[in-house]
N, C-alpha and C positions, 0 to 999 in steps of 0.2 A: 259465439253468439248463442243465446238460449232460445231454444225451437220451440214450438209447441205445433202435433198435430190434430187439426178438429174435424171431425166427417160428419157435415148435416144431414140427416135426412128429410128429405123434403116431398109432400105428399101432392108428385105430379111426375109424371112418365113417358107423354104423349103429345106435351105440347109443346117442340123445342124452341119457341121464341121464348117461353115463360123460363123455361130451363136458361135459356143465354144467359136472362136477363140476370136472374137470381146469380149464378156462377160471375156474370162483370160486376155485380155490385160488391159479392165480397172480393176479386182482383183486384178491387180500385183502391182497395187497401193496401196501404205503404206495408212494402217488406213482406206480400202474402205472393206464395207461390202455390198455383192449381196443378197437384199431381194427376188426380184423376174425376173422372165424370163417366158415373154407371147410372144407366136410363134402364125403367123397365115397363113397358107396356100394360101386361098384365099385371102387376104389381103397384102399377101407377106409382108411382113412386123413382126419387134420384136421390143417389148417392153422390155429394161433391165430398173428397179428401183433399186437404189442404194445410199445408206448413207454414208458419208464422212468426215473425219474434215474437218473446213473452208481451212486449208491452203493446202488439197492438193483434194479438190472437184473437181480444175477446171484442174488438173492434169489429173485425172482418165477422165473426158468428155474428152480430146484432146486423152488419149489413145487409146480411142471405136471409135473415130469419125476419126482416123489417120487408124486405124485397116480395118474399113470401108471402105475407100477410096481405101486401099488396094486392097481388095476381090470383089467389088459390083460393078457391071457397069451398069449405070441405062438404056445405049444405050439398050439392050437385056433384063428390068428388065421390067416386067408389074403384076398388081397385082387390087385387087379392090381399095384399099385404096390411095386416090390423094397422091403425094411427089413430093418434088424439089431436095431430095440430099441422096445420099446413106447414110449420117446419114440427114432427113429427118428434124428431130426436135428438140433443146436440151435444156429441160427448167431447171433452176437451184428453189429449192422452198426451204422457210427457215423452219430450225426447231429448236427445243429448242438452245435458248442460242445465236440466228443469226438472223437477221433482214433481212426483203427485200431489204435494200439498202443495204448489202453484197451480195447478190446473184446480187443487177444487178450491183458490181462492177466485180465479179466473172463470168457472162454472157459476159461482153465485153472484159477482159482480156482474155478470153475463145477465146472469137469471132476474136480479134486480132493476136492470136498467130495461131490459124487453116488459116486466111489468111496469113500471113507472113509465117507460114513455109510448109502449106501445099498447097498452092495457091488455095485453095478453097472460093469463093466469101461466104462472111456471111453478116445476115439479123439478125437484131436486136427485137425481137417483145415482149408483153406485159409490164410487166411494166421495162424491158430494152430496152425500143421502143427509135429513136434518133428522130422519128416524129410520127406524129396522124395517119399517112396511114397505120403508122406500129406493131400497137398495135395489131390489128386480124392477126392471123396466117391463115387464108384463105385468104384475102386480097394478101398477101404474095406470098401463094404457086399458086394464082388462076393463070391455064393453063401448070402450074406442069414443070417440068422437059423440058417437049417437048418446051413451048411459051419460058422458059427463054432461051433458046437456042438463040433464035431468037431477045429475048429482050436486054439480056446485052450487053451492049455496045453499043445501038442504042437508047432504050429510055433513057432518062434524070430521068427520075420518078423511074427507077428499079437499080439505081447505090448504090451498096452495102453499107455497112456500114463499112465493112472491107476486107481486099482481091480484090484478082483485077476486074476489071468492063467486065470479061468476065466470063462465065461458064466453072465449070470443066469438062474436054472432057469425064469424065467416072463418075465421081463424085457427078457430080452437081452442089448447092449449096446447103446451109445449115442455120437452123432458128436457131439462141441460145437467151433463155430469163430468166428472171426472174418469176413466177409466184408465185400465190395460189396452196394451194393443188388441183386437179384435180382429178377428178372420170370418166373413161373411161366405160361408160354403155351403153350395148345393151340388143336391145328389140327384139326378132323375134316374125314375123308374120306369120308363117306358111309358105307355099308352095311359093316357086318363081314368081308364079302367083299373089302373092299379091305386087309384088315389083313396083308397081304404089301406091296401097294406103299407103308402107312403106316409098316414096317417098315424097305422100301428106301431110302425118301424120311427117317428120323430117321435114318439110318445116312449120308445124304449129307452134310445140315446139318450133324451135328457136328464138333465139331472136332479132337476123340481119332481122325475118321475125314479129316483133312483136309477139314471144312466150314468152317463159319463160326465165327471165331476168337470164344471163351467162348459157345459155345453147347452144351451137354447134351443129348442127346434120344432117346427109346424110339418104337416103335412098338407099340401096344397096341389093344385094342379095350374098349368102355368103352360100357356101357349099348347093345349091340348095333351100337357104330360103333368103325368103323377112326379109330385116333388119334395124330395125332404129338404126342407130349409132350415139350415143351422147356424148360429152364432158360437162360436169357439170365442169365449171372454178368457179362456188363462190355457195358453199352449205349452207350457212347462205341464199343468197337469192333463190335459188333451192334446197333444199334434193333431196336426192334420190326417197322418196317414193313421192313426190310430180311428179317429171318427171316419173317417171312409171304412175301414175295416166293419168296425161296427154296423154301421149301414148294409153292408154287403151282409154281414153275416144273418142281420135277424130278416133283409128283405129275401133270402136266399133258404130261410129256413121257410117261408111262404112262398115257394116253387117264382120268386122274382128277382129276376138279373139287375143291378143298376146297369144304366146304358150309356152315361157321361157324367161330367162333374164341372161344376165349375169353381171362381172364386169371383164375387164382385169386391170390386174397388180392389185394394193394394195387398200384397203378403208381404209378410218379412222374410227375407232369402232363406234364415235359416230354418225354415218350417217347410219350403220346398225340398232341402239337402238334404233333410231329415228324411222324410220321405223316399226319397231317390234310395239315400243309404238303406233306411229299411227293406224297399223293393230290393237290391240289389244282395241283400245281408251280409252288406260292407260291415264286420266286427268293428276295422278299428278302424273307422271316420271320425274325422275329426273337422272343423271348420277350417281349421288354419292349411290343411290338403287341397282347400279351392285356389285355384289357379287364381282366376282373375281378384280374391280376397286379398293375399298377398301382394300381388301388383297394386291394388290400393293403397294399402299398406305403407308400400313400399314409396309410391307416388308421393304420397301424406307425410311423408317423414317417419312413418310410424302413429302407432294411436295413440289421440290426444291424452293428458291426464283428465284433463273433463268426461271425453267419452267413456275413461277407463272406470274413472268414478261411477258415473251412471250404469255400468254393467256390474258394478260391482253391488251397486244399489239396490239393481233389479233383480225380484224373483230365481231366477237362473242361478243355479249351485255352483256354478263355475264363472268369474274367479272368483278364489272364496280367502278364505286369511290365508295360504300359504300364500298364495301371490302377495298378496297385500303386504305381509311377512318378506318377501324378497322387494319388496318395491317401498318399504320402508329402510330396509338396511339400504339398496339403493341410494337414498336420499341422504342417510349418513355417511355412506361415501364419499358421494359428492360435497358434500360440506367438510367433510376433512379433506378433498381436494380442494376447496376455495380458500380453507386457512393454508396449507402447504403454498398454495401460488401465492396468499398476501405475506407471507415468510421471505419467500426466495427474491434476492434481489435487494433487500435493505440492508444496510452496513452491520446496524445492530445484533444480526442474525447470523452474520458469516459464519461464522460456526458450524452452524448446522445446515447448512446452504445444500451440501451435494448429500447429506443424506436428505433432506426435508422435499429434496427435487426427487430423490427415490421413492420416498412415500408418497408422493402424490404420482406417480405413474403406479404404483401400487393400487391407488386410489382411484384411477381412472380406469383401470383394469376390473377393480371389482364392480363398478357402478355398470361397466358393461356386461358381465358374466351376473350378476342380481338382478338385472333387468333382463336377461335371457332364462332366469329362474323363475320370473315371475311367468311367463307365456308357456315357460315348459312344466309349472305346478297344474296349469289348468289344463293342458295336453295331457298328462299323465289320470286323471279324473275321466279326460273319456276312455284310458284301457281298462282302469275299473272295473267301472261302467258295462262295458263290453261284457269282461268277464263274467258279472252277476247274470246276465243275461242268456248265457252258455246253457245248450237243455241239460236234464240230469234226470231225465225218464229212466236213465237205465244205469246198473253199476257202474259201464265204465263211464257211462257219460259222466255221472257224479262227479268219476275218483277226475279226469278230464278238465272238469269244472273247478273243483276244488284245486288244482296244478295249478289253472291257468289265475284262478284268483291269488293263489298265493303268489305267484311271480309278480301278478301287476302289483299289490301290495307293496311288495319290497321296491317294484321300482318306484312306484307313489310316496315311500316310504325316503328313498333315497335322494329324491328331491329335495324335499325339505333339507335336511339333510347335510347338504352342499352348501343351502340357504346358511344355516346354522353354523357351517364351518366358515362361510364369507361373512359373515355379520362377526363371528367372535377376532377375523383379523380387522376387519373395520372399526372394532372398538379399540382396538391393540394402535391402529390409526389413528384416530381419536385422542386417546390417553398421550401419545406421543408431542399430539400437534397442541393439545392444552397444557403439556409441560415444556416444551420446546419452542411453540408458534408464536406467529405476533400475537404482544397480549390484546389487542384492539379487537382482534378475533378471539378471544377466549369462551366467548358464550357460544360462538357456532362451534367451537368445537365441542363443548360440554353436551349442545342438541343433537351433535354426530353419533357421539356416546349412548345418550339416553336413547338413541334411534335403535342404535346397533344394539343394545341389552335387549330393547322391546319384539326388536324382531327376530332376534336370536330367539328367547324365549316360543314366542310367537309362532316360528316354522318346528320348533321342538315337539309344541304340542301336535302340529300335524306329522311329525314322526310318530308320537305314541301312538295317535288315533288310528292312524294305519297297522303299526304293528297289535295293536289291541283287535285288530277285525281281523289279523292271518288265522289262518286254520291249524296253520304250525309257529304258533308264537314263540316257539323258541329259536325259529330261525334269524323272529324279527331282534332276538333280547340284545344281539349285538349292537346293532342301530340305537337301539333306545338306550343303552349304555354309555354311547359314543356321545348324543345328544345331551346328556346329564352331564357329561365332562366340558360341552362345549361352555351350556349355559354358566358352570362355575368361571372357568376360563373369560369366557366376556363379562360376565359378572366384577369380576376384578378390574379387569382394565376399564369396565366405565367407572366402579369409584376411583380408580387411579384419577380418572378422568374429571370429576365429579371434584376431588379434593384439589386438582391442581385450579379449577376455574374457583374454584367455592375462596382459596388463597391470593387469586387474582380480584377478586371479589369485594376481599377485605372483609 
């Protein structure tokens, strides 16, 4: 099923029957599941996150945001937290099985249908933006509620993206977008007395101020404490424990301790583990070391190829083509094990019967050992990883570093590697089963072929790229020598392969 999740925000904090109500209107939508519900007093304002199918995601958002418009009148609504619309905010973010270009067609379908039937003016922002001004959600909201009053329908600059070019008299307007995952984190400073240095210290962190690249953040005071409020919009180039870091260090450069932290609404586990690893400086953490990930895993059958797609999709460096590379040879495995099994067993074929039964356990073998290649290419990227990371303040730490990079190298380097050597017999497979196999089957085995050259190829180049980054490349020249021979070697047996279907062909 294709997911999508959307976190409204809604500008009301304090009044939990309003809150109920808003949260059962979008539940009442088929196939919507409520993960969480963060209320904030001072802030006035609720966060609901919520998962959906693709075709009825942008249903449940018009539910909460129609519900909204009901209940909230921003005329009488004051709170810390800036807004422009009783539903404030509405990003749509993709999850297994959904791409970002569904969420921002799902953002503007969204955005069209709250202007046409609820007359509420909507703003299009992040990557459902229809211009560059409009990609910050602060750019947007700046002067909140109160200036758009005064703006729509006089500046040229603030004309909606949908609904009419006036503000709603109780309403507002309203932001609907597309994004990344988001991690909603605060940092307190102690005593409200500090709410000058929480102010100086969100003003360092972000990155509108030259801070830390997709990071957002105010300085506010909140239930009597100084507060740095941040939005982390891209955790590949900020984590979590990275913006905490920063926080601590410029409020600490101003004689101020943080005192707690929090997260509203939901994290993704792997930005807590990150963290822990770092506290801990666990070098070689990896995800696949969590206990209860594996038991997942494990439960699941293993991960889907949907999910594995969508990681592959996302941002995140790992898995990158070497996986892809073993999980393509993979797949031509498998297809010269399905021509071997449509072989064995017909009269026609005796002949080849108890060898063609040996290449397909041959073939059931590699599809298992390439699929254990794909999980261990992206294993190997976090020793790397690791290694770059090694200090090198001093000689030996250098020479230390440079050791330990070299080894991961060749082992990152070996991967592939193996990939390369099981793809050039999968093609050896291949070529066998389009000059032996039933010929009914000859096109799959021709796909086997052209699988096994592309990914042979494929995991080759992540041998070179690795041996091109050692520090002693001449330790990697043997590797990359070995790969040269493989790709010739599969290179032939897929035209072997190539010419035996191309004659079945006619």
């Amino acid at each position: 099923m294709s997911l999508v999740e959307c976190v409204p925000n809604f500008s009301e904090g304090r009044r939990p029957e309003v809150i109920a109500a808003i949260r059962d209107a979008i539940a009442a939508i088929d196939g919507v599941v409520i993960l969480d519900v963060s209320s904030d007093a001072s802030h006035n304002r609720t966060v609901v996150t919520f998962v959906a199918p693709l075709a009825t995601a942008s249903d449940a958002a018009f539910a909460g945001i129609a519900k909204a418009a009901e209940l909230i009148d921003l005329t009488t609504h004051t709170g810390e937290h800036p807004r422009i619309g009783a539903t404030d905010v509405c990003p749509f973010i993709p999850l297994e099985g959904t791409s970002m270009e569904d969420c921002i067609v799902l953002a503007r379908t969204a955005g069209e249908r709250v202007g046409r039937e609820l007359g509420i003016p909507v703003f299009c922002y992040e990557r459902a933006a229809t211009r560059p001004d409009r990609v910050n959600l602060a750019d947007i909201r700046r002067g909140e509620f109160e200036l758009a009053r005064t703006e729509l329908g006089t500046n040229p600059n603030r004309v909606p993206d949908f609904g009419p070019n006036a503000i709603h008299p109780t309403a507002g307007a309203t932001v609907i977008g597309a994004r990344p995952f988001l991690v909603a984190f605060n940092v307190y400073l102690g005593d409200k007395a500090n709410l000058p240095v929480a102010k100086a210290v969100a003003k360092a962190v972000r990155s509108s101020s030259g801070g830390l690249k997709g990071v957002k953040g105010l300085g506010l005071e909140v239930d009597g404490q100084a507060q740095v409020s941040m939005n982390l919009v891209d955790l590949d180039a900020t984590p979590l424990h990275r913006a905490y870091e920063m926080v601590k260090m410029e409020a600490e450069a101003q004689g101020v301790t943080p005192t707690w932290s929090e997260v509203v609404g939901l994290v993704p586990e792997r930005a807590l583990f990150e963290a822990a690893a770092r506290h801990l400086r666990w070098r070689t953490y990896s995800p696949d070391l969590v206990l209860e990930r594996q038991v997942r895993s494990a439960a699941a059958g293993g991960e889907s190829l949907t999910g594995f797609l969508a990681t592959v999709a996302s941002s995140a460096p790992v898995p990158g083509g070497g996986s892809v590379a073993a999980l393509a040879g993979a797949l031509g495995a498998a297809l010269a094990q399905m021509v071997a099994g449509l072989t064995v067993g017909r009269k026609k074929y005796a002949a080849v019967e108890a060898e063609m039964k040996e290449r397909a356990l041959q073939a059931a073998a590699l599809v298992r050992r390439l699929d254990a290649l794909r999980v261990e290419d992206a294993a190997a990227y976090a020793t790397v990883s690791g290694a770059y990371q090694l200090p090198k303040d001093t000689p030996e730490q250098a020479t230390a570093r440079d050791t330990a990079i070299q080894r991961a190298l060749v082992d990152a380097a070996t991967t592939p590697l193996e990939t390369a050597r099981c793809c050039a017999e999968v093609a050896a497979l291949a070529a066998f089963a389009a000059e032996h196999g039933n010929t009914n089957a000859a096109s799959d085995a021709g796909v086997a072929a052209l699988l096994a050259e592309a990914a042979c190829r494929g995991a080759v180049y992540n041998v070179r790229i690795n041996v091109v980054a050692m520090p002693d490349r001449a330790a990697g020249a043997p590797l990359a020598e070995e790969a040269e021979r493989l790709v010739a070697r599969c290179a032939a047996d897929a035209a072997r392969a190539r010419a035996a279907v191309e004659a079945q062909l006619g």
